[in-house]
Wavefront OBJ file of the C-alpha trace (Angstrom):
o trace
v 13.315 116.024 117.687
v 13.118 114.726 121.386
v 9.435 115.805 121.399
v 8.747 114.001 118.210
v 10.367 110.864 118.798
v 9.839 110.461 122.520
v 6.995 107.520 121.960
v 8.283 105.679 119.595
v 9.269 102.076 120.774
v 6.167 102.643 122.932
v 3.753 100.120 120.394
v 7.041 97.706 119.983
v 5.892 94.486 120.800
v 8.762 92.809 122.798
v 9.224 89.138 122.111
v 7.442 86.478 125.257
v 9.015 85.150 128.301
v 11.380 81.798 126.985
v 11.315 82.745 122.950
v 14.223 83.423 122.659
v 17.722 81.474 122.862
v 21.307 83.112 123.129
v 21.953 80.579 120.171
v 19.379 82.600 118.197
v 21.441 85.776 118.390
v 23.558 85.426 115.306
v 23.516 89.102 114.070
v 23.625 92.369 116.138
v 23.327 95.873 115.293
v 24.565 98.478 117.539
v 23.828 102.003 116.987
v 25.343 105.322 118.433
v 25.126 107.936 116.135
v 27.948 110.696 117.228
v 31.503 111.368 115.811
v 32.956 112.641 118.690
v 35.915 110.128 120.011
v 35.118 109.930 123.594
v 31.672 108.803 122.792
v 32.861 106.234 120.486
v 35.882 104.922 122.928
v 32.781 104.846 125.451
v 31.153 102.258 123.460
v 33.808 99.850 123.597
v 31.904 98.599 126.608
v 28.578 97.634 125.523
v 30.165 95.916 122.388
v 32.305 93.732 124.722
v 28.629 92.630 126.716
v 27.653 91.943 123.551
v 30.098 89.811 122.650
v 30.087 88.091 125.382
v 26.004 87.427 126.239
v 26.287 86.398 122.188
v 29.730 84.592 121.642
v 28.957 83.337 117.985
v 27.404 86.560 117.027
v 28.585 89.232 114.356
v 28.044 93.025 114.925
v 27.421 95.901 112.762
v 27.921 99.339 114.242
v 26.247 102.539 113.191
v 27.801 105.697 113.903
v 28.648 109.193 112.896
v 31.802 109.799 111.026
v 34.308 109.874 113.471
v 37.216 107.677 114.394
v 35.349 104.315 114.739
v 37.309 102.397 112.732
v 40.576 102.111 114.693
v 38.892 102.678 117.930
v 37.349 98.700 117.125
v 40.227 97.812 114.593
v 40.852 94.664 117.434
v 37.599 94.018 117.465
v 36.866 91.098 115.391
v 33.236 90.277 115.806
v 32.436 93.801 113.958
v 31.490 92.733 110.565
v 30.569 96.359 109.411
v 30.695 99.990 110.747
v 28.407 102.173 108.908
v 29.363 105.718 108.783
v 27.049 108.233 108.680
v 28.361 111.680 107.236
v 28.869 114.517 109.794
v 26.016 116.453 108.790
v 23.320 115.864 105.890
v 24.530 118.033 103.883
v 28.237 117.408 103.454
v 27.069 114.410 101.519
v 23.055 113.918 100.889
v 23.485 110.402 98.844
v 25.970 109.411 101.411
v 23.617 110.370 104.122
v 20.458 108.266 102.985
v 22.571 105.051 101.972
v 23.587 105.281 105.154
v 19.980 105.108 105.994
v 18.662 102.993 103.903
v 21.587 100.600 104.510
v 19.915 99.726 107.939
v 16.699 98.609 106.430
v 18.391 96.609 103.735
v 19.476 93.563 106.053
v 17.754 91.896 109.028
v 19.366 91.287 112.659
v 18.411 89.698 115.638
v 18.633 92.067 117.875
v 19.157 96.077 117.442
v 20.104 98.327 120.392
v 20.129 101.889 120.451
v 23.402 102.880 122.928
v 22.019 106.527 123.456
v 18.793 107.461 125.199
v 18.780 110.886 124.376
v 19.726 110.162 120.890
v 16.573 111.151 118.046
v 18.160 109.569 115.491
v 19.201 106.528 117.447
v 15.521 105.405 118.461
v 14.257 106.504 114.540
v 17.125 103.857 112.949
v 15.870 101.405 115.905
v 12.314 101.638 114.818
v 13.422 101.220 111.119
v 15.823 98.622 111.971
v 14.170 94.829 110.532
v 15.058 92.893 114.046
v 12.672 90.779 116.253
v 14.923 92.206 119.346
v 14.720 95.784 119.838
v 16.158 97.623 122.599
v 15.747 101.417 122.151
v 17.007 102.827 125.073
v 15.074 103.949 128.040
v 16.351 102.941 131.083
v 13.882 101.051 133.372
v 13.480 102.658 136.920
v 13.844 99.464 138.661
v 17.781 99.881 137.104
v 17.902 103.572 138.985
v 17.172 102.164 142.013
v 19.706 99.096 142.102
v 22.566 100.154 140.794
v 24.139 103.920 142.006
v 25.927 104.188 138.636
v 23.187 103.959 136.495
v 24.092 107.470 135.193
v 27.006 106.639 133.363
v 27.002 106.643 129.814
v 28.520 103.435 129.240
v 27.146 101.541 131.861
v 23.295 102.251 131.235
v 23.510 100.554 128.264
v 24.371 97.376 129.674
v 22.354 97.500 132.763
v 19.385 97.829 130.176
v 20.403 94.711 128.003
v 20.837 92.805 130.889
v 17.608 93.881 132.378
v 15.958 93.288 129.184
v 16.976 89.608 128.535
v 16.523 89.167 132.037
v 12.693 89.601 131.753
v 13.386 86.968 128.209
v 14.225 84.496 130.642
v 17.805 84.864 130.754
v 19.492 84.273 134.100
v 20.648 88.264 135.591
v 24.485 88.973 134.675
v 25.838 90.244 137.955
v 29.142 90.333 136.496
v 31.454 93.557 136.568
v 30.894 95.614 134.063
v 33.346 95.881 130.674
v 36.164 98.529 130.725
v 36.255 100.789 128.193
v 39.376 99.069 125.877
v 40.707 99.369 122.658
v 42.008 95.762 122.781
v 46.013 97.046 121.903
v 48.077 94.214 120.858
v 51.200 93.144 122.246
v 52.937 94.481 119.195
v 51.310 97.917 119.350
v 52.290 98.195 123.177
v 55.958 97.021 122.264
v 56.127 99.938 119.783
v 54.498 102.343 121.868
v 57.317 101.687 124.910
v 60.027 102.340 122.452
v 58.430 105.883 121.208
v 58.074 106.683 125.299
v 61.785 105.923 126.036
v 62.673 107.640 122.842
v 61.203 110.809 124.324
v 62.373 110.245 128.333
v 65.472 108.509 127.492
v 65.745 106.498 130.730
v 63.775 103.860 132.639
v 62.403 105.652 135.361
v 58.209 105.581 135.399
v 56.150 108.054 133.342
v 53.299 110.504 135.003
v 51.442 111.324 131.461
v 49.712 114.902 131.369
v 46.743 116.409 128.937
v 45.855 120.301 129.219
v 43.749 120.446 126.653
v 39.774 120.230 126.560
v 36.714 121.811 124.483
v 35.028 124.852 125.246
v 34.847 125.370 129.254
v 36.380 122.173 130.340
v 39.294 123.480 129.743
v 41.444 124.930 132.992
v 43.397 127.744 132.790
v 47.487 128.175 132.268
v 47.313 129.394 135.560
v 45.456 126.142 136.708
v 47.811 123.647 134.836
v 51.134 125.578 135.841
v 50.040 125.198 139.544
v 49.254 120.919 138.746
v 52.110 120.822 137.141
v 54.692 122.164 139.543
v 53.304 120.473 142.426
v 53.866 117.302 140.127
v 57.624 118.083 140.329
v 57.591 118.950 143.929
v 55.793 115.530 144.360
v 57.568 113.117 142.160
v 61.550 114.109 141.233
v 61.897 110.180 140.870
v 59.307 110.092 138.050
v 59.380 111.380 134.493
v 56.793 114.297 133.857
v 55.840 114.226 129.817
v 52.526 116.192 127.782
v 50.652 114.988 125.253
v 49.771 117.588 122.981
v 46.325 118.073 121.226
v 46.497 118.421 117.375
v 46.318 122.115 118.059
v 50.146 121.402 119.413
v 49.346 124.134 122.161
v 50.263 123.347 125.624
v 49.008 125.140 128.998
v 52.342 124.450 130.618
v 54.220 126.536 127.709
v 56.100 123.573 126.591
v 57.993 123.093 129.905
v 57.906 118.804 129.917
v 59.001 116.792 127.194
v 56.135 116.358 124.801
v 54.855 113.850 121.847
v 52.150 114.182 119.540
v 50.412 111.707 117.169
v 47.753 111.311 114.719
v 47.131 107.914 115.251
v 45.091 107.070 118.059
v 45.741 103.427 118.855
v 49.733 104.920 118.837
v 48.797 107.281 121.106
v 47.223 104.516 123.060
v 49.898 102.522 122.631
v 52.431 105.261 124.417
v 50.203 105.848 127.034
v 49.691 102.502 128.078
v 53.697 102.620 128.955
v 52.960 105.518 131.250
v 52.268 105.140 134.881
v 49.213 107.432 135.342
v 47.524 110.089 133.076
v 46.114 113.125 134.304
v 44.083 115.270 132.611
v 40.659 117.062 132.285
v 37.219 115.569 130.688
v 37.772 115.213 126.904
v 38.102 112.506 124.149
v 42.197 111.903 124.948
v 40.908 110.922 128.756
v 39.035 107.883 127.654
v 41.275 106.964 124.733
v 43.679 106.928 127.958
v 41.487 104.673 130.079
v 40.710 102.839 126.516
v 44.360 101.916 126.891
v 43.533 100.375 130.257
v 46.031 102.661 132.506
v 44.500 104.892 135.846
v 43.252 108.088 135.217
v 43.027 110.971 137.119
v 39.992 113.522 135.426
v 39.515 116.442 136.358
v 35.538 117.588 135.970
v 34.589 121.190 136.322
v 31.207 121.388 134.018
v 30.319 117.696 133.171
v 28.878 115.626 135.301
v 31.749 113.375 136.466
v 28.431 110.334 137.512
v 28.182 110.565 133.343
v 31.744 110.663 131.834
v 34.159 109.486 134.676
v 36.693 107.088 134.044
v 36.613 104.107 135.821
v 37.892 100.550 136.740
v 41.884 100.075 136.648
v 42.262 102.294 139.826
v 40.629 105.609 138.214
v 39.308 108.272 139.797
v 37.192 111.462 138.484
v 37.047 114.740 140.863
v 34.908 117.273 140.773
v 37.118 120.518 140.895
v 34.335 122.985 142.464
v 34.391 120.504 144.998
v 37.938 119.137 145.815
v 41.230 121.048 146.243
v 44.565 120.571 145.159
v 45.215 118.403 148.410
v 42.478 115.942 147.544
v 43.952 115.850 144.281
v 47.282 114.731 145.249
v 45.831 112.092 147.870
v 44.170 110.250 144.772
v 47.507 111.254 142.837
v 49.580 109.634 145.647
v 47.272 106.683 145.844
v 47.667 105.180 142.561
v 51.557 106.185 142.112
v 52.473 104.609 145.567
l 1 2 3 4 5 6 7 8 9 10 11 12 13 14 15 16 17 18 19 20 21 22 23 24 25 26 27 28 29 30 31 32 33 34 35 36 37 38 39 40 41 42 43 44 45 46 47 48 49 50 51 52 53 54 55 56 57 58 59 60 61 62 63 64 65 66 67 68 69 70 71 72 73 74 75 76 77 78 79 80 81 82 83 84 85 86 87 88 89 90 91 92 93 94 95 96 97 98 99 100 101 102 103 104 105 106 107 108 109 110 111 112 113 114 115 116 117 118 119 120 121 122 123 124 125 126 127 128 129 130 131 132 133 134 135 136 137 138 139 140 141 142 143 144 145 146 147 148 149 150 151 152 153 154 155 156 157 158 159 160 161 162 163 164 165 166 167 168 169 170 171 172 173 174 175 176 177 178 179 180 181 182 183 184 185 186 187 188 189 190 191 192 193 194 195 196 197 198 199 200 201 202 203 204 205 206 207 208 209 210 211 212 213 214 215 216 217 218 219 220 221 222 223 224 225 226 227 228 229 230 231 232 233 234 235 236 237 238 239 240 241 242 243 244 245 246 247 248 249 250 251 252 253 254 255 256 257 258 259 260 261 262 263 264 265 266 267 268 269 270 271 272 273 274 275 276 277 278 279 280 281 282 283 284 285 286 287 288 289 290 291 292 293 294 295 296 297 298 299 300 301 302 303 304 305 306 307 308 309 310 311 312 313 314 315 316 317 318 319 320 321 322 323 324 325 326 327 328 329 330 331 332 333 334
């Protein structure tokens, strides 16, 4: 699929220097077809540039079945998140309105959030927009900014880069955090679930053993974190968050919660002081909920999928030791 879609956008004729106003930008469509959660929390982002490069503008998002919907529930310039079914066969009508649905309304602009995505540059092309971003990252972006490699940033070094060459003046600005946008209602509730389950008012270090495949560490790995957690910090409570699996690589040793719902689970973490844990979904839903994180990266590139901004740090395990680990640990609790 790569090979076949790698030159299209290539005969795209991109609108002249000074055509085009911010005013102009009315209606958006952002498109990022995966299901996963982490790659849906690490859109939050480039929606937020969006917003605000186009304040009066409405957005529709197009993604892959998934948990979209209260990952942007807060979000109230998204008009309408198009869902495309998991695979093309658990629902073939479902899967071509979806489709079809793209090239059934006009937007102003259309940006395809994933580079490597097939399917993301084919709905761009089909996409009725006179703004068309597909994706590839300009080199002149590689060589100014050293974090041009992460998958949320790219995006909006592109857009900027792009409108920049319109006419617009360079944003500069910091980039977004990823950010669910919790309310001040659904952090209320969440504080009462966390002292529900610590049952005192001492601060809360927030753990996640769980991960997919090989990111996971081992029971042996965890145990080792996790005592050296209580060596570290007797003043602090110590509490897991399980995975829907409701396994735990600490054997169930620290008060736990679970929850279905992520913006809850957002909403408890939030309360928590730090949240330590290795690369998965639950990691950015964490940093989504705008707390530091401390990931742990042993096969993905931590440049790619680190957490970042509110004090977080990602660390490279086949590099680090248990020592650096506590330093970063130590920083952001002290």
């Amino acid at each position: 699929m790569r090979s076949i879609t790698k030159n299209i956008g290539s005969s795209y004729s991109e609108p002249k220097k000074g055509e085009i106003k911010i005013s102009d930008i009315k209606k958006v469509l952002i498109i990022r077809p995966n299901h996963r959660l982490g790659n849906q929390l690490l859109l939050t982002p480039l929606v937020q540039e969006v917003i605000h490069m186009f304040p009066d503008c409405e957005i529709d998002l197009f993604v892959k079945g998934g948990v979209a919907h209260p990952v942007f529930e807060n979000y109230k310039e998204i008009n309408t998140i198009i869902k495309l079914p998991r695979k093309p066969f658990d629902n073939v009508y479902k899967y071509s309105k979806s489709w079809i649905s793209v090239k059934s309304k006009t937007y102003d602009l259309v940006i395809n959030a994933d580079r490597n995505s097939s399917s993301g540059k084919l709905l761009t092309q089909l996409a009725k927009a006179k703004i068309k971003v597909f994706g590839e990252v300009d080199e002149t972006i590689k060589d100014q900014y050293e974090d041009h490699e992460h998958i949320s940033k790219y995006p909006i070094y592109n857009l900027r880069h792009y409108f920049s060459k319109l006419g617009f003046e360079n944003d500069t600005s910091e980039m977004p955090l990823l950010d669910i946008k919790l309310s001040e209602e659904e952090i209320s509730k969440g504080k009462d679930i966390l002292k529900d389950i610590v049952k005192n008012n001492k601060n809360t270090i927030c753990i996640y053993t769980n991960a997919t495949g090989n990111k996971c560490y081992s029971e042996t790995w965890w145990e080792m974190v996790y005592s050296r957690l209580l060596k570290e910090y007797p003043d602090y409570n110590i509490i897991e968050m399980l995975p829907i699996e409701n396994i735990s690589k600490i054997n169930f040793k620290a008060p736990n919660f679970y929850s279905q719902d992520i913006r809850e689970m957002g909403a408890i973490i939030n309360n928590t002081n730090i949240f330590i844990s290795a690369d998965n979904g639950v990691m950015h839903l964490a940093s989504a909920s705008l707390i530091p994180i401390v990931g742990f990266f042993s096969r993905t590139k931590k440049n790619t999928y680190g957490p970042y901004g509110n004090g977080s740090v990602a660390l490279d395990t086949n590099e680090t030791n248990i020592e650096d680990w506590f330093t970063e640990i130590n920083r952001i609790l002290k």
